[in-house]
Z-matrix of the N, CA and C atoms (Angstrom, degrees):
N
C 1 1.447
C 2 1.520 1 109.36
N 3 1.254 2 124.82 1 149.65
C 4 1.505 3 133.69 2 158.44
C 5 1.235 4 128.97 3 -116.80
N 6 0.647 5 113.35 4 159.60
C 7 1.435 6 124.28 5 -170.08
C 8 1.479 7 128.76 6 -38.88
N 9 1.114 8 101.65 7 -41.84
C 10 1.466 9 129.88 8 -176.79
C 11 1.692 10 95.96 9 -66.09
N 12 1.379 11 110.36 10 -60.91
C 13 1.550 12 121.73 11 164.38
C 14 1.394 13 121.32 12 -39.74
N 15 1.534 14 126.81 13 -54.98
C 16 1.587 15 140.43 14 163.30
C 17 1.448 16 110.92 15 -33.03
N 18 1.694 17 119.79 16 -46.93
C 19 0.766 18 147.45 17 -160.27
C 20 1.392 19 124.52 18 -60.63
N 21 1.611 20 97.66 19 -64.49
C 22 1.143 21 120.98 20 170.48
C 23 1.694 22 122.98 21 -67.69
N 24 1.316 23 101.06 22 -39.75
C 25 1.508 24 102.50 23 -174.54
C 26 2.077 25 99.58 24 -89.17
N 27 1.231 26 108.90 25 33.78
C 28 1.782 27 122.06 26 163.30
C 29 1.333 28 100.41 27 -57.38
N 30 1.344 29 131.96 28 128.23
C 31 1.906 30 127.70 29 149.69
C 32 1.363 31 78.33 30 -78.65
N 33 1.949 32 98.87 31 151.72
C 34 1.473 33 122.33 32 168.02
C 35 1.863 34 98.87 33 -102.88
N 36 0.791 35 93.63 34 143.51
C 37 2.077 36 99.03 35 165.48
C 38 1.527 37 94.06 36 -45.69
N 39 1.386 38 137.54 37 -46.60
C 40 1.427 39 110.59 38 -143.99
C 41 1.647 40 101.76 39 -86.34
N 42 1.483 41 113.72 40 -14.58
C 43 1.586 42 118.45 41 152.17
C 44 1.476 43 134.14 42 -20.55
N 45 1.193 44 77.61 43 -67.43
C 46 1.717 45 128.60 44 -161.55
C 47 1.991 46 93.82 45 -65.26
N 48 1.449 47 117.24 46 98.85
C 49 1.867 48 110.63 47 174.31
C 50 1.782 49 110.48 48 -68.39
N 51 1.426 50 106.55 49 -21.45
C 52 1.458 51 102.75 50 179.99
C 53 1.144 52 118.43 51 -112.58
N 54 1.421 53 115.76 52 45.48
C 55 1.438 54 120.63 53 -168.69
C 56 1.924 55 105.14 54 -75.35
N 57 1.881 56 95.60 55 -67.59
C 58 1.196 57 106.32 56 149.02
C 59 1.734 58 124.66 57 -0.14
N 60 1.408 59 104.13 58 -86.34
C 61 1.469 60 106.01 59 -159.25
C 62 1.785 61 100.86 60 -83.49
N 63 1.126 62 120.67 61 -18.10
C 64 1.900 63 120.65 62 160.03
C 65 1.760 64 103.03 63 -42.03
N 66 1.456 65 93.27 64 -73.96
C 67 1.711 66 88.15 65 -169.71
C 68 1.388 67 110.22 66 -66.22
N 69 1.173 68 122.28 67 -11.87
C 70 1.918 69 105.61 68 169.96
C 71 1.385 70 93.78 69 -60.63
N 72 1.535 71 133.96 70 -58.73
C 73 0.947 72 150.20 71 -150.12
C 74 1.404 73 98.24 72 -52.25
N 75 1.350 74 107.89 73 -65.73
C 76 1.769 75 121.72 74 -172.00
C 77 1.433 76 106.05 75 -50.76
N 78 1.156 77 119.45 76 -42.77
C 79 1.866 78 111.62 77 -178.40
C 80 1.320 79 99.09 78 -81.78
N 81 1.403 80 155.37 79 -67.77
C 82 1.180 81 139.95 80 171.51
C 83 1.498 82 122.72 81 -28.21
N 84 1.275 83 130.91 82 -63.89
C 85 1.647 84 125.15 83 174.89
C 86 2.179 85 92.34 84 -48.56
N 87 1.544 86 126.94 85 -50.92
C 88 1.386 87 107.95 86 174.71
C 89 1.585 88 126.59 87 -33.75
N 90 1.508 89 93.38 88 -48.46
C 91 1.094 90 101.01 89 178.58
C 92 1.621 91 143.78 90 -60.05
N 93 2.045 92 88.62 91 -39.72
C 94 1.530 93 100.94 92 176.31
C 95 1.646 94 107.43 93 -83.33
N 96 1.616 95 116.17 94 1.00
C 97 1.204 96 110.85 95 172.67
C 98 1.522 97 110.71 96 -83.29
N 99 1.361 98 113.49 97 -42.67
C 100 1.830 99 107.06 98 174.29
C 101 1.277 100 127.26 99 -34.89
N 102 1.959 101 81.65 100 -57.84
C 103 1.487 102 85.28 101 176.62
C 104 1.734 103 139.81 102 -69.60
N 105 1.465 104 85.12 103 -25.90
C 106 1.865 105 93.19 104 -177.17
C 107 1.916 106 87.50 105 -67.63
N 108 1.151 107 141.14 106 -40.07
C 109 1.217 108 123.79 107 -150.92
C 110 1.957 109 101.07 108 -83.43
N 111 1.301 110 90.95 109 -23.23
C 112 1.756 111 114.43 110 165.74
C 113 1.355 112 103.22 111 -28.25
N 114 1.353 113 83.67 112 -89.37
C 115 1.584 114 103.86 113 170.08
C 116 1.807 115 161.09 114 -52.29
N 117 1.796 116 85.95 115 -38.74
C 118 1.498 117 91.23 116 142.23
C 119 1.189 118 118.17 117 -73.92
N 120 1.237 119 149.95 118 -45.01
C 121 1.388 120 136.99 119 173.78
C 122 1.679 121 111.03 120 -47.55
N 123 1.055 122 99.02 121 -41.16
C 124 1.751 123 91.76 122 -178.13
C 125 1.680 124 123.36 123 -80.91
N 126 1.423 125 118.73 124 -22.86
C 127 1.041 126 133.15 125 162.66
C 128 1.326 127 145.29 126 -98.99
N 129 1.351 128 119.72 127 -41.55
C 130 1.339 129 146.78 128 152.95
C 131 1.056 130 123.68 129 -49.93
N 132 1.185 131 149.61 130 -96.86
C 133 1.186 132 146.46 131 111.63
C 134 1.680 133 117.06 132 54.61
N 135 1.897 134 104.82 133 -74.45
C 136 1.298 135 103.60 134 -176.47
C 137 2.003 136 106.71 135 -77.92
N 138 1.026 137 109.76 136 -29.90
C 139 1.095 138 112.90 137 162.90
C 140 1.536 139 149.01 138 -49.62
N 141 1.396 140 78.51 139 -22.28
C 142 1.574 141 94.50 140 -175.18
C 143 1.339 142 98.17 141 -94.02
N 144 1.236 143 116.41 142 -41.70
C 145 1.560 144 133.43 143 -177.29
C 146 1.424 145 95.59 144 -62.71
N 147 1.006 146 145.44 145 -64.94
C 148 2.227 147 142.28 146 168.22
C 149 1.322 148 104.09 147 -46.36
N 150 1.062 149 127.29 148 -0.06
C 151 1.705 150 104.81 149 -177.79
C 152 1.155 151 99.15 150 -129.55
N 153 1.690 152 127.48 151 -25.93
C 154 1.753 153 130.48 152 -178.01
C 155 2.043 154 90.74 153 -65.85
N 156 1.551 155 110.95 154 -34.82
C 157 1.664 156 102.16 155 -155.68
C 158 1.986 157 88.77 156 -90.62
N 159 1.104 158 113.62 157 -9.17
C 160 1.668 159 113.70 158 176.34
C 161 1.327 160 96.39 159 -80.01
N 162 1.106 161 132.92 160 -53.31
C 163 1.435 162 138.59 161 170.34
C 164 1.636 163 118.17 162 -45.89
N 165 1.137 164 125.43 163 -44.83
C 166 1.095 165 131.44 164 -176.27
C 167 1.395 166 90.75 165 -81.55
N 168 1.177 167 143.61 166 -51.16
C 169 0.913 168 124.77 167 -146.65
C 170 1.707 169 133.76 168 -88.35
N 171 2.164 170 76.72 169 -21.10
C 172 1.726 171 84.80 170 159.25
C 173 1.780 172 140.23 171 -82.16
N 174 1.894 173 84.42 172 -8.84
C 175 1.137 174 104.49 173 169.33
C 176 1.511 175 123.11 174 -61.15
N 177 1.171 176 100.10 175 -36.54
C 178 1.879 177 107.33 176 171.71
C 179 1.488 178 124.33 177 -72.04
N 180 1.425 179 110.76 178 -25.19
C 181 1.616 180 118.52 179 -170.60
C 182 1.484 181 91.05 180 -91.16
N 183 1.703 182 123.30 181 -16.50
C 184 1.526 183 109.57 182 171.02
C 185 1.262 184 112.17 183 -72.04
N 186 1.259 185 99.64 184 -53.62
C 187 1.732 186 119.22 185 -176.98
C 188 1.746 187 106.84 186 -31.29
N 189 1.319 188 96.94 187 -59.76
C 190 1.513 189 111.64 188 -164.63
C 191 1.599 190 100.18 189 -56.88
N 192 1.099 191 109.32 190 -65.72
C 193 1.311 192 131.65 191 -158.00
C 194 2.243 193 94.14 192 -46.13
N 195 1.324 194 92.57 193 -52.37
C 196 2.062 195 102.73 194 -168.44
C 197 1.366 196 80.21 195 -55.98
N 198 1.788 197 121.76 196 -71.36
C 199 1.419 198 106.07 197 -152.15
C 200 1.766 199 108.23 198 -56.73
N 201 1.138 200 111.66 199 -32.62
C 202 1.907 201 110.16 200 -177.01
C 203 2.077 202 102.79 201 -47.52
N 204 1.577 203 110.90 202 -44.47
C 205 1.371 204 124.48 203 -163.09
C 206 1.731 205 95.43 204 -87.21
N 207 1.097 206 130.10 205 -42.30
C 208 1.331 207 112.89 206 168.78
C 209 2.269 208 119.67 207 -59.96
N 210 1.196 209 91.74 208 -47.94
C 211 1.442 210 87.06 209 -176.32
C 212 1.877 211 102.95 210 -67.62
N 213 1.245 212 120.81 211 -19.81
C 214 1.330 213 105.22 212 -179.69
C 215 1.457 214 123.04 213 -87.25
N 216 1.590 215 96.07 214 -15.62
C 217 1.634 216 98.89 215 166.16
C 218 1.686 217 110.14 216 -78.40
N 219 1.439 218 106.04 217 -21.57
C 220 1.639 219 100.45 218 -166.57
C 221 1.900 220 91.51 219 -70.49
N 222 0.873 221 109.03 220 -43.99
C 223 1.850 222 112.38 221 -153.12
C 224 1.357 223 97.66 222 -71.94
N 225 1.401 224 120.19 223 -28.22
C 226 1.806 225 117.06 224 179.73
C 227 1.699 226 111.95 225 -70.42
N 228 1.489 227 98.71 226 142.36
C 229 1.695 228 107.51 227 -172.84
C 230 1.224 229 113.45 228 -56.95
N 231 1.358 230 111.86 229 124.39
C 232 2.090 231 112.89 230 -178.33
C 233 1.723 232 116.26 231 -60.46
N 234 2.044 233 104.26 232 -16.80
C 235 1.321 234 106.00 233 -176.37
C 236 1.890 235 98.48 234 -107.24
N 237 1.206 236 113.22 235 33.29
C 238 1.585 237 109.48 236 158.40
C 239 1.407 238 126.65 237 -23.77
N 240 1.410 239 89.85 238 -63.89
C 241 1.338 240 87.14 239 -158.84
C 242 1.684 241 112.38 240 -69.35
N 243 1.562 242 130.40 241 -24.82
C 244 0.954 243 94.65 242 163.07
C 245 1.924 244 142.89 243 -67.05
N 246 1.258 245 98.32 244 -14.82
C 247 1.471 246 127.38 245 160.50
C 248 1.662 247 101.25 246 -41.14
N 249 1.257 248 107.84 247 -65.97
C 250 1.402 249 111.31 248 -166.78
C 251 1.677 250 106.87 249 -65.09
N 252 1.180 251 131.79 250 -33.36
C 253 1.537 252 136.68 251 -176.34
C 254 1.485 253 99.85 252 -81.12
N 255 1.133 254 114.48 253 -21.14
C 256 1.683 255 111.16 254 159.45
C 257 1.771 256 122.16 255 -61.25
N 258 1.302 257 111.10 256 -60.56
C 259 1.312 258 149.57 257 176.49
C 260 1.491 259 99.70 258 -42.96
N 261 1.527 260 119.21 259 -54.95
C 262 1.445 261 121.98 260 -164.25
C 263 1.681 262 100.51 261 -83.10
N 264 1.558 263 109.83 262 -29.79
C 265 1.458 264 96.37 263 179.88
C 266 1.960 265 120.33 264 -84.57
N 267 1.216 266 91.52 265 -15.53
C 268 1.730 267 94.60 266 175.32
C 269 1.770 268 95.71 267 -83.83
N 270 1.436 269 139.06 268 -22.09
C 271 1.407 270 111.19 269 168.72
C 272 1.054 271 121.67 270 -88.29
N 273 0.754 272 116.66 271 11.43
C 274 2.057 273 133.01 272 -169.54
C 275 1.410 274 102.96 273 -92.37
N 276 1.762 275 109.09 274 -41.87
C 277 1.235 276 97.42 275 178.59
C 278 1.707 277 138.25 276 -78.54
């Protein structure tokens, strides 16, 4: 094809019956795009940011908490329990 060809086979808008209601169309979706980006920036955004640092943050009080319950099982005597069958018979008496 050339140009001249490109040319010719152009639709004009005044062709076109829904030319009209396209470009209402085209500035409105502009519009609901400002705003949606409006808005996720103003909402989204901070939100996501309060719940990523809630997240992190319960992640650490777990963390802490297992390693606190692992080292306290490591340091307790492996022969307890006879300790403890001691313990129950001196309050018994």
């Amino acid at each position: 094809m050339t140009d001249a060809n490109k040319n010719t086979q152009k639709v004009e808008d005044d062709e076109v019956m829904i030319t009209s209601s396209i470009s209402d169309l085209e500035r409105m979706l502009e519009g609901v795009e400002k705003n949606t980006n409006t808005k996720f920036e103003r909402f989204f955004l901070p939100a996501l940011a309060v719940f990523s640092a809630t997240i992190i943050g319960m992640f650490v009080i777990i963390y802490s908490i297992t390693t606190d319950m692992t080292r306290l099982a490591n340091s307790m005597d492996p022969n307890m329990g006879a300790n403890m069958t001691s313990m129950v018979k001196s309050v018994e008496k």
